[in-house]
C-alpha positions as CSV (number, residue, x, y, z in Angstrom):
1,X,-5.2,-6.4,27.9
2,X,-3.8,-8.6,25.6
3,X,0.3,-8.4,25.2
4,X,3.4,-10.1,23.5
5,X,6.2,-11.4,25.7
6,X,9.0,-12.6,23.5
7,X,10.8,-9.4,22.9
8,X,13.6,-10.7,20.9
9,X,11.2,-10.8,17.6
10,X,10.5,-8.6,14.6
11,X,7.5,-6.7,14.9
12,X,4.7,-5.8,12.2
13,X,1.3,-3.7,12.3
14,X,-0.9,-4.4,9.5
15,X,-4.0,-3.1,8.5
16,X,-6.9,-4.6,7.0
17,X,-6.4,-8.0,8.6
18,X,-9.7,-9.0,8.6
19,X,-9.8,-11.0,5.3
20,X,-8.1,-11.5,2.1
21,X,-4.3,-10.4,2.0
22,X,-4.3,-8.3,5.1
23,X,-5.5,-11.5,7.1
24,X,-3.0,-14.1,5.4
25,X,0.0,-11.9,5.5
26,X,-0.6,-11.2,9.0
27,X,-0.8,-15.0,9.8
28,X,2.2,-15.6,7.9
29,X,3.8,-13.2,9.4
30,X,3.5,-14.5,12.6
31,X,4.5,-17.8,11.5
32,X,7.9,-16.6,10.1
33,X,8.4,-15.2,14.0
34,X,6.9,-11.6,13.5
35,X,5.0,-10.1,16.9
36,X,1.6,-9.4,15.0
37,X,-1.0,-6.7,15.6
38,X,-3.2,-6.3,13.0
39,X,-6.4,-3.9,12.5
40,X,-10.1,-3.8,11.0
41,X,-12.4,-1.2,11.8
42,X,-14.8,-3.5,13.9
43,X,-12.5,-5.3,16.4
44,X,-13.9,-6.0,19.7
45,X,-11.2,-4.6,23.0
46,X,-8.8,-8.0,23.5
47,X,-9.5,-9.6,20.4
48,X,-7.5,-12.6,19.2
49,X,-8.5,-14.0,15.9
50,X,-6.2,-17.2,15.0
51,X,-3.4,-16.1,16.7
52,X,-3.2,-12.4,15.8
53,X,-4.1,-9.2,18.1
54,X,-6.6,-7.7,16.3
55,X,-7.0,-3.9,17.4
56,X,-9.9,-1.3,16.2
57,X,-8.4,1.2,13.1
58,X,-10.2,3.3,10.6
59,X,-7.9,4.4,8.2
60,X,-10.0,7.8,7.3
61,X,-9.8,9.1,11.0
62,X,-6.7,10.7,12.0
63,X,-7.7,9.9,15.8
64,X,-8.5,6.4,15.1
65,X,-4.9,5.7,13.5
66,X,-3.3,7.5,15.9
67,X,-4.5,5.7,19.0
68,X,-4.4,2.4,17.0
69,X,-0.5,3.1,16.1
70,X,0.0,4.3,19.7
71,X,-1.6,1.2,21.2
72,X,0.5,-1.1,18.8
73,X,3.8,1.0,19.7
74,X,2.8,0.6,23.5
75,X,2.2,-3.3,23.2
76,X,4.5,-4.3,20.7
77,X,7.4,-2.3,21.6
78,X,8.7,-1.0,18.4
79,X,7.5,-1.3,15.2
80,X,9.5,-3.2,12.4
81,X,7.3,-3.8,9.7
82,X,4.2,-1.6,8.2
83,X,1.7,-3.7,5.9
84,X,-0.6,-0.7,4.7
85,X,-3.3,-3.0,3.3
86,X,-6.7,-1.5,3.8
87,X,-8.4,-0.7,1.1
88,X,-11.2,-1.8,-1.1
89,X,-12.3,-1.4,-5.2
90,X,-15.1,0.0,-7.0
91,X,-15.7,-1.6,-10.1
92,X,-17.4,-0.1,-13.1
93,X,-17.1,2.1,-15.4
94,X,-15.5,6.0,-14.7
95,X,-19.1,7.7,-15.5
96,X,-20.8,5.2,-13.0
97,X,-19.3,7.0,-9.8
98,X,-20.2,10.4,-8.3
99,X,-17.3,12.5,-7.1
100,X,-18.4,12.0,-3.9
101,X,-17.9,8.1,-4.1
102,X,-14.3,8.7,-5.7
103,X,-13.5,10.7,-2.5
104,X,-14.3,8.2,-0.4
105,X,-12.7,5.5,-1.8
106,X,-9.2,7.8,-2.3
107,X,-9.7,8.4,1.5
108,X,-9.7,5.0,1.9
109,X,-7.1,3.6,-0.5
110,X,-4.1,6.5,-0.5
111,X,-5.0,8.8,2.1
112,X,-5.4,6.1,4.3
113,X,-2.1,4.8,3.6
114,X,-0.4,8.7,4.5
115,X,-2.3,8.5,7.7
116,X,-1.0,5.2,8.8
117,X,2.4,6.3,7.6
118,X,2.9,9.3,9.1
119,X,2.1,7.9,12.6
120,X,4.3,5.2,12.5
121,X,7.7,6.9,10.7
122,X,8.7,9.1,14.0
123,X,8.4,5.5,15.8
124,X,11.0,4.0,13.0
125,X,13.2,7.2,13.3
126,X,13.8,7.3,16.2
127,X,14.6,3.0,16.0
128,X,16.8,4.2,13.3
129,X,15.0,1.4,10.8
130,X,11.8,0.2,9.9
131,X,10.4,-1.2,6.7
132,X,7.1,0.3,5.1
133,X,5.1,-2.0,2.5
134,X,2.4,-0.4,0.7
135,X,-0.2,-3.2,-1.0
136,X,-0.6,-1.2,-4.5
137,X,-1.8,-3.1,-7.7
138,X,-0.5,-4.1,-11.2
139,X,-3.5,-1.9,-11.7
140,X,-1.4,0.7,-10.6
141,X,1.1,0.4,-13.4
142,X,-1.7,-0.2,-16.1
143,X,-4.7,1.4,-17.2
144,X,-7.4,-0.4,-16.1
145,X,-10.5,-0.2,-18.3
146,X,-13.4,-0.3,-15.8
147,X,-11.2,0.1,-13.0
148,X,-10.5,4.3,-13.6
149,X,-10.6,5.0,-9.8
150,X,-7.8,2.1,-8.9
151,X,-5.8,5.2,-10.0
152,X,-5.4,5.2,-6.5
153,X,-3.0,2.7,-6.8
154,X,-1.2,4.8,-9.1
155,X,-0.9,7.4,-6.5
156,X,0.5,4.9,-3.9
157,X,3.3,4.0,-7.0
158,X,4.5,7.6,-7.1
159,X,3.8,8.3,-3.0
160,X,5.6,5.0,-2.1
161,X,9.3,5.7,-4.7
162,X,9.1,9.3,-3.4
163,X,8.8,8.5,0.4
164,X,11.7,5.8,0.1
165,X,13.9,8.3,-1.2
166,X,13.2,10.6,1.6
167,X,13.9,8.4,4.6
168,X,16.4,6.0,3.3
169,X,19.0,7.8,5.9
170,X,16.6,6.8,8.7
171,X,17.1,3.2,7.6
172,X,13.9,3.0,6.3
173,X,12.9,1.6,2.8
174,X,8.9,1.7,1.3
175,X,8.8,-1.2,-1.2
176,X,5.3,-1.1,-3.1
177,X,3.6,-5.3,-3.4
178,X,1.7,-5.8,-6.9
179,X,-1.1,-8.6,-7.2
180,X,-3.1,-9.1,-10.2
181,X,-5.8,-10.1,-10.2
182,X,-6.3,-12.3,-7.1
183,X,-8.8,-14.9,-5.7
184,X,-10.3,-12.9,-2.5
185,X,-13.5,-11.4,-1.6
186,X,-12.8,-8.4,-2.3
187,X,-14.9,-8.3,-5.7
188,X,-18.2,-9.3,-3.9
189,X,-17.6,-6.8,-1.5
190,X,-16.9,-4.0,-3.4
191,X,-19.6,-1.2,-3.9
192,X,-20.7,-0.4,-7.7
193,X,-21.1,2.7,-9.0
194,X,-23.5,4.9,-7.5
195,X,-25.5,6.2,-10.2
196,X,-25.3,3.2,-13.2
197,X,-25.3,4.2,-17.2
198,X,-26.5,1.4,-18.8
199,X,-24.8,2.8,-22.1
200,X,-22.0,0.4,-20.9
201,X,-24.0,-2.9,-19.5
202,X,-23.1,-5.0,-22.7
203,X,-19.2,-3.9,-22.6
204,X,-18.5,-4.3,-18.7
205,X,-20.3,-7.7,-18.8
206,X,-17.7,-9.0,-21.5
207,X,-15.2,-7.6,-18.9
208,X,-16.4,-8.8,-15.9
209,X,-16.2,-12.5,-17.5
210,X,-12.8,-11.9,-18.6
211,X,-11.6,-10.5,-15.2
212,X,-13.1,-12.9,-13.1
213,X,-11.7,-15.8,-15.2
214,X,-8.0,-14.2,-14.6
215,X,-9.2,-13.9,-10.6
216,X,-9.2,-17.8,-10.2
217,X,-5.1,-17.6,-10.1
218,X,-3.2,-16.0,-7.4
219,X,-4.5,-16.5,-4.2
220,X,-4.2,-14.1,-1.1
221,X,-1.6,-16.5,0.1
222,X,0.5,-15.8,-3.0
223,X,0.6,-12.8,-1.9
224,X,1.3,-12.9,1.6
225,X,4.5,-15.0,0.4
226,X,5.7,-12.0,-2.0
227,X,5.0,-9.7,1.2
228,X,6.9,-11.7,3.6
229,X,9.5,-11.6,0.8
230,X,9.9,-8.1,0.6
231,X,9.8,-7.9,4.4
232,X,12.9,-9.7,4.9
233,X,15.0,-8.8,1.7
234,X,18.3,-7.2,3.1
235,X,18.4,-4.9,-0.1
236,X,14.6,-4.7,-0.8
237,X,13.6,-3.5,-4.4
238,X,11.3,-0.5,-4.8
239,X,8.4,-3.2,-6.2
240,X,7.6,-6.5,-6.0
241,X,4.7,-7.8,-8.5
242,X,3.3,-10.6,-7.0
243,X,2.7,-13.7,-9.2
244,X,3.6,-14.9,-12.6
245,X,1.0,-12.9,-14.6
246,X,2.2,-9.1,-12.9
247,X,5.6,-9.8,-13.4
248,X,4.5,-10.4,-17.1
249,X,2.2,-7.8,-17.0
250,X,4.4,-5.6,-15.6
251,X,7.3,-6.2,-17.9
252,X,5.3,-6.2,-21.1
253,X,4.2,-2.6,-19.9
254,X,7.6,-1.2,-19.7
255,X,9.2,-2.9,-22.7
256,X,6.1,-3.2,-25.6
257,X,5.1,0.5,-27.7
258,X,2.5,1.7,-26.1
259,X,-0.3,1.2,-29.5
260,X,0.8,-2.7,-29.2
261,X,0.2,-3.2,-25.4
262,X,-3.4,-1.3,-25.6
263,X,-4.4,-3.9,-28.0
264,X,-3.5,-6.9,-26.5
265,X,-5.0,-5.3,-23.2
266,X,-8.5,-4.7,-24.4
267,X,-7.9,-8.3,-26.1
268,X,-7.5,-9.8,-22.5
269,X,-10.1,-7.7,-21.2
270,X,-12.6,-9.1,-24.0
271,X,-13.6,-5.3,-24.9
272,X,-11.7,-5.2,-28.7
């Protein structure tokens, strides 16, 4: 079985580390000094992939996380550092998806993040600290037209403020990282809506050109950088947008009237 020696470093479990951000944050991690375990549903026993332990974790099965967070508590030590990243997007319009896809993907996306939570807090109670950081979206502060079900992301917004309040006198804090829209695979690996309405074809074509041309920006190393960021902040903040365009974004939807920021939303999204 694969283990760490140097005992004297941070420690971080982060899930979805297969690809995109959960794969670069977990290698910067490690770089910055962190003891790394990170998780995707398929790992093989003793896998190593560039450097990180890679364990087996499906975020929808309480046993899975449970023996996953056990096995990285029994490895690593401790646990420091959190990265709830798993999660993936369904694209399309609201119509598009059954209920039964939206349930699934909220599994995935918040409930997946609870799970993975609520296994690791007694570890960081009992340290006395620990530091949680939930991967949401600037999705999650907008409305996103063609994007109704990131409203999961909305839920990790209002999950992740109310948590830190609660264990703040455990010496924990649950800041929430906000990418736009970045450059990763998630997008081709995302499932569509399972039953289509071509009503909308003409409309979510015009947005699918204007998203993908904002996706050629941030990369999932931009992000990574923000997350290692917020991981060692001595006085984190309760969000970090990641990027120039969600700390715009993100400003322009707390400060513009609301008529004025819907226009030049659906201008950027090419829908007007």
């Amino acid at each position: 079985m694969a283990t760490f020696e140097s005992k004297g470093h941070k420690t971080a479990f982060v899930t979805g580390a297969s690809s995109g951000i959960g794969r670069a944050a977990a290698l910067l991690l490690a770089r910055a000094g962190y003891r790394v375990i990170g998780t995707s549903r398929k790992a093989a026993p003793d896998e190593i992939r560039e450097g990180i332990r890679m364990i087996a974790c499906d975020v929808t099965s309480d046993t899975s996380v449970s023996a996953a967070v056990a096995l990285a508590h029994q490895e690593l030590g401790r646990i420091d550092l959190l990265v709830n990243n798993a999660g993936y997007a369904v694209p399309g319009a609201a119509e598009e998806s059954s209920v039964e896809q939206v349930r699934s993907l909220f599994d995935t996306n918040f409930l997946g993040v609870v799970r993975v939570t609520n296994a690791v807090l007694p570890i960081m109670r009992q340290q006395g600290c620990g530091r949680i950081l939930n991967i949401g979206s600037v999705m999650g502060l907008i409305p996103g037209p063609f994007r109704a079900y990131y409203a999961s992301k909305h839920a990790i917004e209002g999950y992740s403020e109310s948590l830190d309040h609660e264990v703040r006198p455990f010496g924990i804090r649950v800041p929430v990282i906000e990418p736009w829209a970045t450059k990763t695979s998630i997008e081709a690996n995302s499932p569509q809506g399972d039953r289509p309405v071509a009503a909308y074809g003409q409309t979510l074509d015009r947005y699918r050109a204007a998203f993908d041309a904002m996706a050629g920006g941030d990369t999932a190393d931009d992000v990574a950088a923000t997350i290692l960021t917020a991981a060692q902040a001595k006085v984190p903040r309760l969000r970090y947008p990641s990027g120039k365009a969600a700390r715009q974004t993100s400003f322009a939807r707390r400060f513009l009237p609301r008529a004025l920021f819907d226009r030049i939303l659906r201008k950027q999204f090419n829908i007007a």
